[in-house]
BATI-398061 format. One record per residue: residue number from 1; residue in one letter; x, y, z of N, C-alpha, C in turn. Coordinates in pm, whole numbers, plus 50000, padded with zeros to 5 digits. Example, Ala and Ser with C-alpha at 12.3 -4.5 7.8 and 13.67 -1.06 7.14 Angstrom:
REC seq type n_east n_north  n_up ca_east ca_north ca_up c_east c_north  c_up
REC   1    A  51319   49431 50780   51230    49550 50780  51320   49670 50780
REC   2    S  51285   49775 50708   51367    49894 50714  51290   50003 50787
END
This chain:
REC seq type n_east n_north  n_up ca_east ca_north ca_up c_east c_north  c_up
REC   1    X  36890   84822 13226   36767    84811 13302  36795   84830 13450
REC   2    X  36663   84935 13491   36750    84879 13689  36595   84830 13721
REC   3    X  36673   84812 13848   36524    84730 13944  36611   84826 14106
REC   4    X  36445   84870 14180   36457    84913 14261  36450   84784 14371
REC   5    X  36503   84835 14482   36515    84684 14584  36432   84820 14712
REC   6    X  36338   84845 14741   36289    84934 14884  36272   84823 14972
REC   7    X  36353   84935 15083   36385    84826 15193  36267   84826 15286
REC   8    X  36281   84848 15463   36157    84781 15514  36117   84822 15661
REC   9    X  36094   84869 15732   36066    84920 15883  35975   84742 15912
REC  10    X  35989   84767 16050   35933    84667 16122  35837   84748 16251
REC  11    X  35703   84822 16206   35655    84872 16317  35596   84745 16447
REC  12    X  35643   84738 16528   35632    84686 16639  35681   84513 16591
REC  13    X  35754   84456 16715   35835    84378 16663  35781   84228 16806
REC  14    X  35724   84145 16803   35736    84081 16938  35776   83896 16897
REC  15    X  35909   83869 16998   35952    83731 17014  35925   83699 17074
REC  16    X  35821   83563 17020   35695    83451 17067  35760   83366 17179
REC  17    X  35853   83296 17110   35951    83207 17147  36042   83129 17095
REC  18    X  36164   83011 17131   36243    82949 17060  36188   82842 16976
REC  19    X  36213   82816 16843   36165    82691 16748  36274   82571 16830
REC  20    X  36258   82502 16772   36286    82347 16787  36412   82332 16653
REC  21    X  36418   82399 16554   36495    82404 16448  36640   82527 16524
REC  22    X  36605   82601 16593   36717    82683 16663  36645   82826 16621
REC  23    X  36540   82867 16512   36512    83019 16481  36381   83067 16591
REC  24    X  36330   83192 16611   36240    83216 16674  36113   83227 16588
REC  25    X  35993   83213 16654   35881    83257 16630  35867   83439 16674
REC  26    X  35822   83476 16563   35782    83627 16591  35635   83656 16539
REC  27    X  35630   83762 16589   35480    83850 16537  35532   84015 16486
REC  28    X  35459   84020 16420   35557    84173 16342  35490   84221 16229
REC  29    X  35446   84330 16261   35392    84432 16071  35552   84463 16034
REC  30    X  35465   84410 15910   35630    84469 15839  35567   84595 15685
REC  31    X  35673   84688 15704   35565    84817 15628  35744   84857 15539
REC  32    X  35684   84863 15368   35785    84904 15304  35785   85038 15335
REC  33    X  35933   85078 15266   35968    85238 15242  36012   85200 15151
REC  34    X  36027   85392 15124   36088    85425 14972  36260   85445 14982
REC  35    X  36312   85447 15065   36452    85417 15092  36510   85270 15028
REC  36    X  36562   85312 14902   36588    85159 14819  36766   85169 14754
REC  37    X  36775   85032 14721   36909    85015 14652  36851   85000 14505
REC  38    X  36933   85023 14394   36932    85007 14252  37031   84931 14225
REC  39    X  36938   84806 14110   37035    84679 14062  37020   84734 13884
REC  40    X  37167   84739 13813   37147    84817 13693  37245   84653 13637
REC  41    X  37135   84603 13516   37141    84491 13457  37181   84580 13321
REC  42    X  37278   84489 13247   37298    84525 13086  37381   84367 13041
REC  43    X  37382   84396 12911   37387    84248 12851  37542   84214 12889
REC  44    X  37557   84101 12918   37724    84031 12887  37695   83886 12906
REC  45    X  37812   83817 12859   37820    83703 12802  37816   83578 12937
REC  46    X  37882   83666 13012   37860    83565 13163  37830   83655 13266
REC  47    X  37782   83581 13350   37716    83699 13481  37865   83707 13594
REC  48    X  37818   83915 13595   37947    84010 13661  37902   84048 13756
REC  49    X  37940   84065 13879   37867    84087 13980  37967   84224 14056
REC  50    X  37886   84360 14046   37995    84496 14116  37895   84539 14166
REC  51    X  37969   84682 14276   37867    84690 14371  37910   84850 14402
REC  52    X  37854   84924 14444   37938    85042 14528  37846   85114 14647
REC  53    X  37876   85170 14728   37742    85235 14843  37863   85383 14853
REC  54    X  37855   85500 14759   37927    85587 14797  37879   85713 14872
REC  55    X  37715   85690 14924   37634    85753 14999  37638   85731 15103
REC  56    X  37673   85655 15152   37740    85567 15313  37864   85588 15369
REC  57    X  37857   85623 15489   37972    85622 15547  38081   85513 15568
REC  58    X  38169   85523 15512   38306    85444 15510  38314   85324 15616
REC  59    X  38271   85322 15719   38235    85204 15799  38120   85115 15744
REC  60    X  38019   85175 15717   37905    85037 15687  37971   85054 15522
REC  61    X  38029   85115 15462   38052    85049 15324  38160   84934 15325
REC  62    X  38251   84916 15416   38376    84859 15503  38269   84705 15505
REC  63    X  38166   84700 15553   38057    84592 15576  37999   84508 15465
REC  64    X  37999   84534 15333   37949    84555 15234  38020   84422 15146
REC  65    X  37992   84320 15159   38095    84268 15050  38038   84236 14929
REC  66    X  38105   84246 14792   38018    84199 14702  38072   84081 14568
REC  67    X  38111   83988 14669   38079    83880 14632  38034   83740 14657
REC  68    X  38051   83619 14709   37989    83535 14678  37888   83545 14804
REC  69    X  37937   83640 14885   37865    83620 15065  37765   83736 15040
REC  70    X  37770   83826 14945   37629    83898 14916  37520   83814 14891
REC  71    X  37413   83857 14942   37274    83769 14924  37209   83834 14804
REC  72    X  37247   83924 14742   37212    83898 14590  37263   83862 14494
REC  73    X  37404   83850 14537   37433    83777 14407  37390   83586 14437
REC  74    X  37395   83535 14572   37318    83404 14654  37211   83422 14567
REC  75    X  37092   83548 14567   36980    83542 14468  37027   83471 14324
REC  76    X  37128   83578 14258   37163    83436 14120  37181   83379 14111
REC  77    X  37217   83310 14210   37302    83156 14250  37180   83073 14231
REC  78    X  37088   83116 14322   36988    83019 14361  36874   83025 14235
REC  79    X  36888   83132 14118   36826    83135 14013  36870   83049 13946
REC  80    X  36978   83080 13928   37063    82981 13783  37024   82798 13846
REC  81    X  37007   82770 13988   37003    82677 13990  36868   82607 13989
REC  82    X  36739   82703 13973   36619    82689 13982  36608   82630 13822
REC  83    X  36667   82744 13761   36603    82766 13581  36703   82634 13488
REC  84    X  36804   82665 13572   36934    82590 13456  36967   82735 13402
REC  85    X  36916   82802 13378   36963    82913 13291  37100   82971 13269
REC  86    X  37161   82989 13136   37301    82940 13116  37359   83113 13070
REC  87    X  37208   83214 13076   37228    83351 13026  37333   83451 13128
REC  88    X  37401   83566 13037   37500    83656 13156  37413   83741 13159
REC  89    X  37476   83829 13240   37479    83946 13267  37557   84036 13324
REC  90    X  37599   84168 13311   37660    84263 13345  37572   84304 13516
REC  91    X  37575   84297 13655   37501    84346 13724  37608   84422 13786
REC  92    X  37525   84582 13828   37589    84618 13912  37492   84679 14041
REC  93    X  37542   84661 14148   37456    84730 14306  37508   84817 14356
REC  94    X  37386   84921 14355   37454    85071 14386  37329   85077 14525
REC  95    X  37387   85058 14594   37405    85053 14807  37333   85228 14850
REC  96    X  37218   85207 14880   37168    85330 14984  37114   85269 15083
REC  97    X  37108   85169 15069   37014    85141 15258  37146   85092 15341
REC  98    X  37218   85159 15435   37294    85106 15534  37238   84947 15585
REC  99    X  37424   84886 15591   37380    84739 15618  37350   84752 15772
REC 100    X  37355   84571 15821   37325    84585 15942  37190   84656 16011
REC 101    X  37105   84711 15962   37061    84819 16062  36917   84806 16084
REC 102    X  36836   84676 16002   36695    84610 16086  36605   84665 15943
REC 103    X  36663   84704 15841   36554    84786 15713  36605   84698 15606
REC 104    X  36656   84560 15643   36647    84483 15564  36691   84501 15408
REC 105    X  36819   84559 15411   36875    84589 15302  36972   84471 15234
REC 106    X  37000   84436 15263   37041    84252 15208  36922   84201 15134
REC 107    X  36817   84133 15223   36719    84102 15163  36622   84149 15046
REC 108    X  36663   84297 15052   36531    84410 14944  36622   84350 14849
REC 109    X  36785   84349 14863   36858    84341 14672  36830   84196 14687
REC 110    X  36835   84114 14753   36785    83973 14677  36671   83997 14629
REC 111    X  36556   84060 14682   36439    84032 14585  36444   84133 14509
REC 112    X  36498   84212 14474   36505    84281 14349  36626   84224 14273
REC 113    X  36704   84156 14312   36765    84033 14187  36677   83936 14154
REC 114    X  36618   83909 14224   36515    83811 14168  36402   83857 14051
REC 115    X  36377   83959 14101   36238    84025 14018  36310   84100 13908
REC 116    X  36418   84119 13884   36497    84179 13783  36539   84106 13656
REC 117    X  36611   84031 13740   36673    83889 13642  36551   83794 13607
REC 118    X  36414   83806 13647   36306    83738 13582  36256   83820 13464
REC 119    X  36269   83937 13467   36217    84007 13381  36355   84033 13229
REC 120    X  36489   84062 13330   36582    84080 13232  36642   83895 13174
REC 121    X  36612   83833 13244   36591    83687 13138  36500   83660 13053
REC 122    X  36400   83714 13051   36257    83642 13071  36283   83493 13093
REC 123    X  36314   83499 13226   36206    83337 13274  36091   83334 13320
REC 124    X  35983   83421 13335   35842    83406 13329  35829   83293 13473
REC 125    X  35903   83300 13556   35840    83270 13627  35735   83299 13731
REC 126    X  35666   83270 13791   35553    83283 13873  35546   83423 13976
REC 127    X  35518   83456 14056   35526    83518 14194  35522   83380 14265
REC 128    X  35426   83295 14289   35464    83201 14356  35624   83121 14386
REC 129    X  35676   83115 14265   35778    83034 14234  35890   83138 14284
REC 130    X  35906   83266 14275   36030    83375 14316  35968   83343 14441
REC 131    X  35878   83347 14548   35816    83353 14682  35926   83252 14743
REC 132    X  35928   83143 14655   35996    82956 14719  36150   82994 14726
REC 133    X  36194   83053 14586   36315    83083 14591  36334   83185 14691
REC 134    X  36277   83274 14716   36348    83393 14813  36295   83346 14941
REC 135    X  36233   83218 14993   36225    83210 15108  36360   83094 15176
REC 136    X  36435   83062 15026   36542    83005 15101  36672   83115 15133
REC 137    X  36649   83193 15095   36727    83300 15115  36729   83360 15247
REC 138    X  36615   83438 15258   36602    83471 15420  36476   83490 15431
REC 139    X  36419   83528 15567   36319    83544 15582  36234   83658 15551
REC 140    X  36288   83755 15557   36243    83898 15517  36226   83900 15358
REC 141    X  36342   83852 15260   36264    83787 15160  36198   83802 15060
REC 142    X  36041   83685 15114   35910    83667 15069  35873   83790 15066
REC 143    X  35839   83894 15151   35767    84038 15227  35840   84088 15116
REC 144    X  35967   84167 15106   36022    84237 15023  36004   84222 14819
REC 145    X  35983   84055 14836   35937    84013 14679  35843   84103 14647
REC 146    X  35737   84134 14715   35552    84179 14746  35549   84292 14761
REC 147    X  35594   84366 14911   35597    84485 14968  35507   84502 14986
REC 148    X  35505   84642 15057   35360    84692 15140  35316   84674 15298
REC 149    X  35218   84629 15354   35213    84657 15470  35177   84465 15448
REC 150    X  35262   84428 15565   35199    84261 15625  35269   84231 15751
REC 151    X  35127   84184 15834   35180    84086 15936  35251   83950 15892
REC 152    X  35402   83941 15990   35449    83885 15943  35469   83737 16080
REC 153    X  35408   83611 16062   35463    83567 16167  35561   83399 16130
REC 154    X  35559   83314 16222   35682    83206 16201  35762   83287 16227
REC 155    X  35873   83275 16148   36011    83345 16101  36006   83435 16078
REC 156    X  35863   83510 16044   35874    83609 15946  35842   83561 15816
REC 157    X  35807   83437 15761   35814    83440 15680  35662   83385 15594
REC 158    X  35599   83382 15703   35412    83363 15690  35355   83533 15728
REC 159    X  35316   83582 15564   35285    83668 15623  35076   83691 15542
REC 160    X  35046   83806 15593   34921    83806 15603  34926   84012 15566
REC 161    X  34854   84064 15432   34877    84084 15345  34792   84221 15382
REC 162    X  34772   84367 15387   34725    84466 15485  34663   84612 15386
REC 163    X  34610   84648 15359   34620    84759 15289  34725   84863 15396
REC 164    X  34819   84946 15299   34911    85034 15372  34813   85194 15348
REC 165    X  34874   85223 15466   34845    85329 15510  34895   85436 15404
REC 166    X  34852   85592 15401   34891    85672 15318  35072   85735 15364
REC 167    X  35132   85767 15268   35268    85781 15268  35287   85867 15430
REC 168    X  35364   85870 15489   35420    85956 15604  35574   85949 15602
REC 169    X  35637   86086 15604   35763    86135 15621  35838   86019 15760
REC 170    X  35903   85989 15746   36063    85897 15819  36170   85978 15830
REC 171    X  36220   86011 15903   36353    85989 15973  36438   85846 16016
REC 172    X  36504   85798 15899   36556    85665 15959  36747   85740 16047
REC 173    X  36752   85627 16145   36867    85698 16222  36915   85623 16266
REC 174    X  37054   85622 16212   37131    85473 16247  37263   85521 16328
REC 175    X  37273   85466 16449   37376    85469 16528  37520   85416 16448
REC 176    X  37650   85473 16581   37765    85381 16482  37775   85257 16592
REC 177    X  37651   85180 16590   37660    85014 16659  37663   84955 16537
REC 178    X  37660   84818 16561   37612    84763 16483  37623   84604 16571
REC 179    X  37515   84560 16548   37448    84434 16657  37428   84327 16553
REC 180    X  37476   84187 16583   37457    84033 16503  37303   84026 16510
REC 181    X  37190   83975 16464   37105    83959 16459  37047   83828 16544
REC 182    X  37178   83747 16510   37205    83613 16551  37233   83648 16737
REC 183    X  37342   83716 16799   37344    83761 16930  37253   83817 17003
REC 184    X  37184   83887 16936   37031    83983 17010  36945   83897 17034
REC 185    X  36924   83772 16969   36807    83698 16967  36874   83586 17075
REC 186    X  36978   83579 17030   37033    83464 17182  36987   83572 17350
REC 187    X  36977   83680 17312   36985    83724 17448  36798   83690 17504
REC 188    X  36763   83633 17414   36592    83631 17431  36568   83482 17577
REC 189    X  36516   83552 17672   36508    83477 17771  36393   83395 17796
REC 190    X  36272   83426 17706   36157    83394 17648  36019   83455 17764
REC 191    X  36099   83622 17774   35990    83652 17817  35973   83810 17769
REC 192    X  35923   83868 17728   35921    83972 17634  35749   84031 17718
REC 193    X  35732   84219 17774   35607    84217 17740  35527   84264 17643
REC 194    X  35617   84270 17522   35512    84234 17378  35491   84132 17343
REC 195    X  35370   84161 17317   35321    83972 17246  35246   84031 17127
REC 196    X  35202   83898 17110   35071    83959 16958  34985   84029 17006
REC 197    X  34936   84052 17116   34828    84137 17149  34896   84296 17138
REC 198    X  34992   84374 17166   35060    84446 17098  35072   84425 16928
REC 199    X  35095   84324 16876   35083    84353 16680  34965   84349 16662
REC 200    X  34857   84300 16726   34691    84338 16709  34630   84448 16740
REC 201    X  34667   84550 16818   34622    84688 16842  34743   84772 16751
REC 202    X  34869   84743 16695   34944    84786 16572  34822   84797 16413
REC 203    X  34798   84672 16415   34733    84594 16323  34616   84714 16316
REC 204    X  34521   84705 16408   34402    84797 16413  34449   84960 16418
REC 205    X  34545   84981 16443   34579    85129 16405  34555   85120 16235
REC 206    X  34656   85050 16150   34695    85076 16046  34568   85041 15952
REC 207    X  34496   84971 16016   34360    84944 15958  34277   85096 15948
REC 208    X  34275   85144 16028   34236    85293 16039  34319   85347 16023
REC 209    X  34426   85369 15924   34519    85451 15844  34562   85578 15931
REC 210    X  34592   85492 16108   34637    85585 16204  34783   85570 16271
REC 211    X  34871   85601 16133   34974    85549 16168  35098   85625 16261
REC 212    X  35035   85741 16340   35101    85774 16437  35005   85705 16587
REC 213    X  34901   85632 16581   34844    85568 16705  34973   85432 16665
REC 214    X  35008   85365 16554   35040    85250 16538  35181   85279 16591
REC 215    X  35219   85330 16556   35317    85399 16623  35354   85382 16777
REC 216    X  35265   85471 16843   35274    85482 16980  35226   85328 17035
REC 217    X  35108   85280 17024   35120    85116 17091  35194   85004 17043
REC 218    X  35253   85046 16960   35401    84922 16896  35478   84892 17040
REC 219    X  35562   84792 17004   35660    84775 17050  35797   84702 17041
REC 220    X  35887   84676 17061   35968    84603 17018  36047   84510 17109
REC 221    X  36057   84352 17097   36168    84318 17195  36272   84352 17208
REC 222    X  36333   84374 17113   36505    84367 17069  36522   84487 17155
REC 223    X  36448   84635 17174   36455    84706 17265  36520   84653 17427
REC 224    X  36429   84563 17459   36446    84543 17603  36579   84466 17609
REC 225    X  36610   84379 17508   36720    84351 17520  36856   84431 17506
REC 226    X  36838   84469 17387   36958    84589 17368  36963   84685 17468
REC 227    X  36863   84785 17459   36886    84907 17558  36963   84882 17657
REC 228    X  36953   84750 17737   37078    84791 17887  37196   84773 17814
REC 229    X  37224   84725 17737   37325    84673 17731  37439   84789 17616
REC 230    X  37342   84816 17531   37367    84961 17436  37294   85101 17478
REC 231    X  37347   85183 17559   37341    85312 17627  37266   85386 17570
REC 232    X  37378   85431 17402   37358    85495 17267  37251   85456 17241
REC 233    X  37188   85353 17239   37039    85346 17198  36888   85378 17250
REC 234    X  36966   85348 17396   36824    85416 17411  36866   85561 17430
REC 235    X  36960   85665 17457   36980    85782 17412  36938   85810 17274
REC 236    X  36940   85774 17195   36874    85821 17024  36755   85781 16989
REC 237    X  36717   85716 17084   36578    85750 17099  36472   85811 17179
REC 238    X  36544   85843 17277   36508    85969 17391  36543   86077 17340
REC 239    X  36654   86138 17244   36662    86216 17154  36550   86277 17040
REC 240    X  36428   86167 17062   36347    86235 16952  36252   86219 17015
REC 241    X  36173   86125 17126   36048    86151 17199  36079   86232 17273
REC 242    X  36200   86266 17352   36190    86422 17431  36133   86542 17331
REC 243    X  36161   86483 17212   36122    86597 17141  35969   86610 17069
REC 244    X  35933   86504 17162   35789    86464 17104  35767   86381 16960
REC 245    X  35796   86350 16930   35834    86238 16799  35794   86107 16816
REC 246    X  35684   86006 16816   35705    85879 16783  35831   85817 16702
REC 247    X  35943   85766 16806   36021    85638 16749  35970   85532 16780
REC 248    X  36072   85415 16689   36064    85334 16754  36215   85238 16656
REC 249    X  36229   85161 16712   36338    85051 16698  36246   84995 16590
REC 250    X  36370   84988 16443   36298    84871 16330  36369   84735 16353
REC 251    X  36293   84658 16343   36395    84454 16330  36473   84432 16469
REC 252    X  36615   84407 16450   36645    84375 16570  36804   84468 16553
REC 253    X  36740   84604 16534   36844    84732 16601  36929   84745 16467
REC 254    X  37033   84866 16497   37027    84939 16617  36943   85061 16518
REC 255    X  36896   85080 16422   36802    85215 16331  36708   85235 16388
REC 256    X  36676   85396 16499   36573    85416 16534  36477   85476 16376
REC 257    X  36260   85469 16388   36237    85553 16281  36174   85644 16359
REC 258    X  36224   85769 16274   36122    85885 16371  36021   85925 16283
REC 259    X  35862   85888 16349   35796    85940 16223  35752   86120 16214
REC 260    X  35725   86168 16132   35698    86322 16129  35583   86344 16070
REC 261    X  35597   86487 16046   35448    86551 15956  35488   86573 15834
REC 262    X  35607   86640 15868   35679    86671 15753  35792   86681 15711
REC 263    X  35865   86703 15547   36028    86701 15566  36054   86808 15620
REC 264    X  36047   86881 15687   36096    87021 15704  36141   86964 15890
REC 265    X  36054   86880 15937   36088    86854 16084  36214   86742 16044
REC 266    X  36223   86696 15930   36380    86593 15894  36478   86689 15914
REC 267    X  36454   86803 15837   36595    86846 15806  36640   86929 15939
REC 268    X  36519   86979 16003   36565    87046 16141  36651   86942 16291
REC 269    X  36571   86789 16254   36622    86713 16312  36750   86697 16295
REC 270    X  36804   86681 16163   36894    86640 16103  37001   86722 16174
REC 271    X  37003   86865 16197   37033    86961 16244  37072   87015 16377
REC 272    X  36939   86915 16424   36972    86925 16622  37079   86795 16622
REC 273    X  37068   86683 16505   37202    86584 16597  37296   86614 16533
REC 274    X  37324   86703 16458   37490    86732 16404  37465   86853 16561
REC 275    X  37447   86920 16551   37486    87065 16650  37497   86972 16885
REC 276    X  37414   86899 16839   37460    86800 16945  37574   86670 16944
REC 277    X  37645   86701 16828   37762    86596 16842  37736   86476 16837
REC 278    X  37618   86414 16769   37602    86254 16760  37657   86274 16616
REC 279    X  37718   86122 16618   37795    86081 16484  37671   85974 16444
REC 280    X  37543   85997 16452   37428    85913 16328  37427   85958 16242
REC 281    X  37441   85847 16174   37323    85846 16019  37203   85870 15977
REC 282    X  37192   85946 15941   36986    85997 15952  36987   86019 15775
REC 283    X  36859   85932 15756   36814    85933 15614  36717   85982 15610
REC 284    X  36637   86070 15542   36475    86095 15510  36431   86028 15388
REC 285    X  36299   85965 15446   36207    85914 15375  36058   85861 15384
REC 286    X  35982   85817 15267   35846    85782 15334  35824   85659 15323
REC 287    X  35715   85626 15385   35678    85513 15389  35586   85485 15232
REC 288    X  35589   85355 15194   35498    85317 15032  35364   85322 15058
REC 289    X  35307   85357 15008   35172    85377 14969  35104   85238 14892
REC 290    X  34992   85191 14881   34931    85082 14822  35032   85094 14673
REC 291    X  34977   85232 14608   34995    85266 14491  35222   85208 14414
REC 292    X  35239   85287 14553   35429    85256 14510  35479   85126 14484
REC 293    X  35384   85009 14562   35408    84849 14579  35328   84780 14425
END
């Protein structure tokens, strides 16, 4: 059996401020793609946990560990300890969303271990009940259990539920940075000029299924922070609005998305940053549709 895990763009991203627990408050649409990992379940007597990403470049597969510090196999952990459930399995994770890079690829294979191993157990449990479990996991999560288009605020992990817009071509483009999630957010001085009033004119784009306006009035903090400090970033993304392209920064770095019309402007892209000597990662893909979620 497999289960797809599609990972996640963050169109416009804004930090509220510091909690009292040590995490931030944010405001944030969070919009699936079809850029996913595959979890391939078959029967065995105790649960096996293998993994491979041979579509990835040798550094973020270097990143990759797959065992007890993977958060999907943490997903079985935190199953077996929900259910009691005493059943194996053979699992293996086959890696296309680069780690690190704000598209929430950790989190998509926990909730597609979750939603997998409910179905390949049958434990019949709830959506509610996988929601509780995957919100001790991380915050991104809950959103990924569901998918689709939602404002996401708290942690991220209160979210508020959107009809998505019709599919549009991606360019995802991942630098060779790679930024703590945990450090970017320490750099937050608690003054950002996105706020929710930026994810509310996001919000009203995508409501009017105008997702190159949502696009252009997004914004992101992690930008203002990173950019001085990472060069390469805001270069790869001046790399594609010089070229007229809505980017923008997903989560908290370093994957710019470039949105398009079509694949044919991917593969030409694809094309101008090999013949210009950037060593990114550029994936093509679209965004989910009501229908894909």
């Amino acid at each position: 059996m497999e289960q797809l895990g599609c990972s996640k763009i963050n169109i416009g991203l804004s930090i509220l401020n510091k909690r009292n627990d040590g995490y931030h408050n944010i405001d944030t649409i969070f919009q699936s793609i079809r850029l996913s990992d595959s979890i391939y379940f078959a029967r065995h007597h105790s649960v096996v946990f293998s993994g491979i990403a041979p579509e990835l470049p040798q550094y973020i597969q270097d990143m990759i560990p797959y065992d007890e510090r993977n958060l999907a196999l943490q997903a079985v952990r935190e199953l077996q300890s929900y259910t009691s459930c005493k059943a194996g399995a053979a699992i293996h994770l086959l890696k296309r969303v680069p780690a690190a890079a704000g598209l929430g690829g950790g989190s998509a294979d926990a909730a597609a271990m979750l939603k997998g191993l409910n179905k390949f157990w049958d434990l019949r449990l709830t959506e509610d009940e996988l929601l509780t479990i995957g919100g001790k996991l991380g915050s991104d999560v809950p959103f990924l259990l569901k998918g689709g288009t939602a404002r996401g605020t708290g942690r991220g992990e209160i979210m508020e539920f959107h009809e998505s817009p019709a599919p549009h071509w991606l360019l995802i483009v991942k630098p060779e940075i790679s930024v703590s999630t945990g450090i970017a957010y320490n750099k937050f001085n608690g003054i950002s000029q996105f706020t929710s009033t930026t994810i509310d004119h996001v919000l009203s784009a995508l409501k009017a299924s105008d997702l190159q306006r949502a696009f252009t009035v997004s914004g992101n903090t992690f930008e203002e922070l990173l950019f001085p400090e990472y060069e390469e970033l805001q270069q790869c993304k001046d790399f594609f609005t010089t070229r007229g392209y809505n980017t923008i920064m997903t989560g908290s770095g370093p994957t710019m998305v470039v949105l398009l019309d079509k694949a044919t402007d991917a593969l030409a892209l694809q094309e101008e940053i090999k013949a210009n000597g950037h060593n990114w990662l550029s994936l093509i893909t679209k965004t989910c549709s009501q229908e894909d979620v």
